[in-house]
C-alpha positions as CSV (number, residue, x, y, z in Angstrom):
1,X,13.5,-16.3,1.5
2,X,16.4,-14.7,2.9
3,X,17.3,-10.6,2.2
4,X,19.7,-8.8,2.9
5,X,19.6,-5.2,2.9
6,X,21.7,-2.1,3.2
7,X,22.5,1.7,2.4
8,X,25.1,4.1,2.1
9,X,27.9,1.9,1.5
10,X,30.2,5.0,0.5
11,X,32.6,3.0,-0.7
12,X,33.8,1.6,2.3
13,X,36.4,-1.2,2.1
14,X,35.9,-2.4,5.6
15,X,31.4,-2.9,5.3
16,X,32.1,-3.9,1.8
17,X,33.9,-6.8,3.4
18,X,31.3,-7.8,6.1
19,X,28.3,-7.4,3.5
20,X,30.3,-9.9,0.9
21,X,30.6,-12.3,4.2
22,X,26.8,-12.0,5.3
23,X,25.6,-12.1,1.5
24,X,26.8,-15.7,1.6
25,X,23.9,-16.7,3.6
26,X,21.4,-15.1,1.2
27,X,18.9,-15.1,-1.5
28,X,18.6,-11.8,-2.6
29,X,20.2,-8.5,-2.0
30,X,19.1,-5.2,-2.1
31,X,21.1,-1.9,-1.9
32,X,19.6,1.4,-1.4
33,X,21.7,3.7,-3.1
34,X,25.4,5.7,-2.2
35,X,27.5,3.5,-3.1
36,X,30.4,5.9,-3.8
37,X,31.1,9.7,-2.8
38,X,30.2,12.3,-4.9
39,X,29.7,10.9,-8.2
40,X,33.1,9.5,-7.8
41,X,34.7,5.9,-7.5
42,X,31.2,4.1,-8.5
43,X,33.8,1.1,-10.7
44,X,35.8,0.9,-7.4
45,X,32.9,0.8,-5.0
46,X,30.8,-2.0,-6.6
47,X,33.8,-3.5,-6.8
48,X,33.9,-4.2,-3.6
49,X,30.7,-6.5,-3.7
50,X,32.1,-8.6,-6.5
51,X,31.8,-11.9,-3.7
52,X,28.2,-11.6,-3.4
53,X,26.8,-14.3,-5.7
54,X,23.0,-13.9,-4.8
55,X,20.4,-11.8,-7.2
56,X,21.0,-8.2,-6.4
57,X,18.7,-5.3,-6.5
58,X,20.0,-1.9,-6.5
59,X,18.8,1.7,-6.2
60,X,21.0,5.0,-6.7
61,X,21.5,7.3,-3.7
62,X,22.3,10.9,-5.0
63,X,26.0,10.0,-4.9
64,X,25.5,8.2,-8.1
65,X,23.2,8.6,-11.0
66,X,20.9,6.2,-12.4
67,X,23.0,5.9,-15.5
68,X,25.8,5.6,-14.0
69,X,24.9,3.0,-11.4
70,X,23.3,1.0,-14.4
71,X,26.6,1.1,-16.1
72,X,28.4,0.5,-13.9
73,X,26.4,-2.8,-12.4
74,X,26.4,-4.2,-15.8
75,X,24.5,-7.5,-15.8
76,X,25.5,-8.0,-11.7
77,X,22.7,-5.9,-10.9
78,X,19.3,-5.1,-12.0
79,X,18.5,-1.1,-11.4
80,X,15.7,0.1,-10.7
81,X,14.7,4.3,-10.5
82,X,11.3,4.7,-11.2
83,X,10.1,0.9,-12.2
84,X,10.3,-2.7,-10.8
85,X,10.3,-6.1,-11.5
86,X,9.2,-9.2,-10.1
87,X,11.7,-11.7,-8.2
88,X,11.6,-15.1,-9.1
89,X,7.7,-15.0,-9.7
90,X,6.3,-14.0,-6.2
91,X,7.8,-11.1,-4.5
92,X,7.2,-7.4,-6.3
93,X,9.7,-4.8,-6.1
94,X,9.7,-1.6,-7.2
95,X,12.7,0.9,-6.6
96,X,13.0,4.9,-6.5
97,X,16.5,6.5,-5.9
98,X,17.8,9.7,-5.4
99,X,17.4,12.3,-2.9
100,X,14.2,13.3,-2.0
101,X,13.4,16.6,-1.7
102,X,16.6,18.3,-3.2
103,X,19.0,18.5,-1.1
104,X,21.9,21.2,0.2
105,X,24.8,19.5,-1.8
106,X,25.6,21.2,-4.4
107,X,25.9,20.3,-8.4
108,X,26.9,16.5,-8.1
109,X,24.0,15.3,-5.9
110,X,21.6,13.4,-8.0
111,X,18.3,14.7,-6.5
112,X,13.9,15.1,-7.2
113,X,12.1,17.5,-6.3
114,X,9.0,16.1,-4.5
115,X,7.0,16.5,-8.0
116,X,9.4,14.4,-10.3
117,X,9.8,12.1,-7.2
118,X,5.4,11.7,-7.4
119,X,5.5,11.2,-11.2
120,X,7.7,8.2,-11.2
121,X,6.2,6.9,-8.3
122,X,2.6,7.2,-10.1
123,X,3.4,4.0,-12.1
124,X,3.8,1.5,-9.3
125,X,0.4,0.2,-8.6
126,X,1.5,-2.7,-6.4
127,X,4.7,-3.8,-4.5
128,X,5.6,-6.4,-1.6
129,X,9.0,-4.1,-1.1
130,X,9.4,-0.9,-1.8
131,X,13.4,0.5,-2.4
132,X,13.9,3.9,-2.0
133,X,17.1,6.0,-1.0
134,X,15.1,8.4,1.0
135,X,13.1,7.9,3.7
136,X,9.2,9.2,3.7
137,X,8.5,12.1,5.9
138,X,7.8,11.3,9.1
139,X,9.2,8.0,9.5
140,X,13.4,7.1,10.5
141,X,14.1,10.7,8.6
142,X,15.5,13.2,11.6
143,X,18.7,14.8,11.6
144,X,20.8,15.2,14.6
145,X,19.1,18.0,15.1
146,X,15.5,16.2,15.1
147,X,15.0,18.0,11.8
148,X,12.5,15.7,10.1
149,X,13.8,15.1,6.3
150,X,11.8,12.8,4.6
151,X,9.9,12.8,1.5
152,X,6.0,13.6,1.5
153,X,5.8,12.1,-2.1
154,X,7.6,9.1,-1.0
155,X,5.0,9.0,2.4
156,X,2.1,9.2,-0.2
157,X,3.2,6.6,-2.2
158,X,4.0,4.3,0.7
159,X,0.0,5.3,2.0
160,X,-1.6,4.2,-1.8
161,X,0.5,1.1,-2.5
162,X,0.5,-0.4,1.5
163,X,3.7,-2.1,0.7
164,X,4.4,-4.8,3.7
165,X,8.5,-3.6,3.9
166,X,10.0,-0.1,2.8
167,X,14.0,-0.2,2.6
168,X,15.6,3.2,2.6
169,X,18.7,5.0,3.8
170,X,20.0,8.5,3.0
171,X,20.0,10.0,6.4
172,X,23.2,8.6,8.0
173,X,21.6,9.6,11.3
174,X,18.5,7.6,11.3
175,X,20.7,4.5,9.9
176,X,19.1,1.6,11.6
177,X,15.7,3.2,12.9
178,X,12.8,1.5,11.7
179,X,8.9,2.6,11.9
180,X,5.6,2.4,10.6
181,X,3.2,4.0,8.2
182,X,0.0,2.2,8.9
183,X,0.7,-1.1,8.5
184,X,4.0,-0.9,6.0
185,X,7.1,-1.9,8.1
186,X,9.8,1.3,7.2
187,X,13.4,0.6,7.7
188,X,16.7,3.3,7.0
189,X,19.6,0.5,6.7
190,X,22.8,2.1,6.2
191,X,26.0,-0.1,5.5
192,X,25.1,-3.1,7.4
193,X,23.8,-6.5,7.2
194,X,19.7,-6.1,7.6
195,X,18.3,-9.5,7.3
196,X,14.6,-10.1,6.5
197,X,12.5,-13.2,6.2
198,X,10.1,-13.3,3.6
């Protein structure tokens, strides 16, 4: 099976583009969140994916809501924030979105606090891929100032499930940094074409 995976799209005409081009070439693809700016232009943004046929998988970044991402999607998409599904029988997903811990953006981020970010995450007992918009602490989550970023509840999670892949994105700076938490693979995408064979 062939994924394709990305981040922060930010409503970007030109990645939009070369993500619809790639997505040609696979079986599923996931987005992890931040699809618009600021809780505007979602309509417009996923718009600009309309040419990917393959099954998609999306997440919201805290540029978007859950609601808003689920509405806007429609039946393109499936959404998860805080549950998960199973792909095509064999591969288990399970998708939490936002930004984790709160961050310094003001009223129109969609953010957890490490708490409600732990309580949604207590209901996945198992998953081959893990989606979340923010990185676990530790792991592709430093500013450019080395400030390390990342969630500890997401980290926990990632410790108890021992997922083999862990998709996230959120900090533009670590954008195509990948590491490890034991033996789950961690990867911060942003707006490109990451491909993964499963």
């Amino acid at each position: 099976m062939k994924l394709l995976a990305f981040s922060d799209l930010h409503a970007s005409g030109k990645q939009a583009a070369s993500l619809v081009e790639a997505a040609q070439n696979a079986d599923l693809v996931i987005g992890a969140g931040d699809f618009c700016n600021a809780r505007r232009g979602l309509d417009e943004a996923l718009a600009l994916l309309d040419g990917i046929r393959a099954p998609m998988v999306l997440v919201p970044g805290n540029a978007e809501s859950a609601e808003e991402l689920r509405a806007a999607a429609g039946n393109r998409a499936n959404v998860l924030h805080g549950d998960g599904i199973e792909f095509e029988g064999r591969l288990l997903l399970f998708g939490l979105g936002y930004g984790v811990p709160l961050t310094p953006f003001g009223d129109w981020s969609c953010d957890l606090t490490e708490e409600q970010a732990e309580t949604m995450l207590a209901d996945c007992k198992a998953a081959d891929i893990l989606i979340t918009h923010s990185p676990p602490k530790g792991v592709v989550d430093q500013t450019s100032q080395g400030i390390s970023v990342g969630s500890t509840a997401i980290r926990a999670a990632i410790e108890r499930i021992k997922p083999g892949l862990v998709l996230c994105g959120h900090i533009h700076d670590s954008w195509q940094q990948q590491g490890r938490i034991g033996e789950t693979r961690v990867v911060n995408l942003g707006p490109f074409a990451n491909w993964f064979e499963l």
